[in-house]
C-alpha positions in Angstrom: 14.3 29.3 12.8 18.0 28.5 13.5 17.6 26.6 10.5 17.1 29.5 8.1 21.0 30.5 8.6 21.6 28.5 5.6 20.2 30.9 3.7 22.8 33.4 5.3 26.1 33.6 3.3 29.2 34.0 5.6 32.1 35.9 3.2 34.7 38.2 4.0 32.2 41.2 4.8 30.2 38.9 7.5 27.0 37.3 7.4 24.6 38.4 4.1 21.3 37.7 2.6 19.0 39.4 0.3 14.9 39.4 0.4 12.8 39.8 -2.3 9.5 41.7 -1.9 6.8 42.5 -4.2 7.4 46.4 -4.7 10.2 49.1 -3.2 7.7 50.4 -0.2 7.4 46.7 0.9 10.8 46.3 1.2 11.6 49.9 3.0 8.4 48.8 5.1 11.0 45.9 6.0 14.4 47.9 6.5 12.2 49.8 9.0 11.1 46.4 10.6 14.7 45.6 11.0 15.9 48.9 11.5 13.8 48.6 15.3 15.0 44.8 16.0 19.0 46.6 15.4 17.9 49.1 18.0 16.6 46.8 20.6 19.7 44.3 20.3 22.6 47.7 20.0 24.0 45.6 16.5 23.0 47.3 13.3 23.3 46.0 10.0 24.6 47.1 6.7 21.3 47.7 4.6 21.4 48.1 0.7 18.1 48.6 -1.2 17.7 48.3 -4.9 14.2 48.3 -5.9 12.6 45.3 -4.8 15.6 43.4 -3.2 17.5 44.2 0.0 20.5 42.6 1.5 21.9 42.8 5.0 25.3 42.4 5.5 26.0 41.7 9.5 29.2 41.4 11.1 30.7 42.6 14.9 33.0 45.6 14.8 34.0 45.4 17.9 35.6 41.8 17.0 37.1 43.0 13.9 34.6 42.5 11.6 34.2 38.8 12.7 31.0 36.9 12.6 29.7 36.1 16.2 26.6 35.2 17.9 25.6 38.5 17.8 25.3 38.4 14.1 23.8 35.2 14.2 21.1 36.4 16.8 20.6 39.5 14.6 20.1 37.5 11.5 17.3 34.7 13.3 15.1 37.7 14.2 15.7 39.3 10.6 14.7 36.0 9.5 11.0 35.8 11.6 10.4 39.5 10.9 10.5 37.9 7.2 8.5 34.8 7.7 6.3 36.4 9.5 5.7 39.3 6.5 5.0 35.6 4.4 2.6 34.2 6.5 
């Protein structure tokens, strides 16, 4: 899965990627998805929603708004929570 990070674009802001779903409850049914794996690891993302698309935006306050491996953690499990929704 480490493999999907490609697909994460590291900017200014942090890590960010945007899923498409097939209607606006399928992709609040995800935000919720990732909403509990931010719980569980204490590192919660930036979420925007519009319509059918939602990008996270992930990067570590507490390093200054650097990228680090708890972003990159973060962003795997977003990434099988999607997969997994695909399968």
């Amino acid at each position: 899965m480490a493999g999907l990070l490609h697909l994460w674009e590291e900017g200014a802001h942090g890590l960010r990627r945007s899923f498409l779903f097939s209607s606006f409850t399928a992709g609040i049914a995800f935000v919720n998805d990732v909403a509990a794996v931010a719980e569980n690891q204490h590192h919660h993302p930036h979420i925007a929603v519009d319509y059918t698309c939602v990008t996270l935006t992930v990067n570590t306050h507490d390093a200054g708004g650097a990228v680090t491996a708890k972003d990159h953690k973060l962003a795997s499990a977003v990434d099988a929570l999607y997969l997994a929704l695909k399968d």
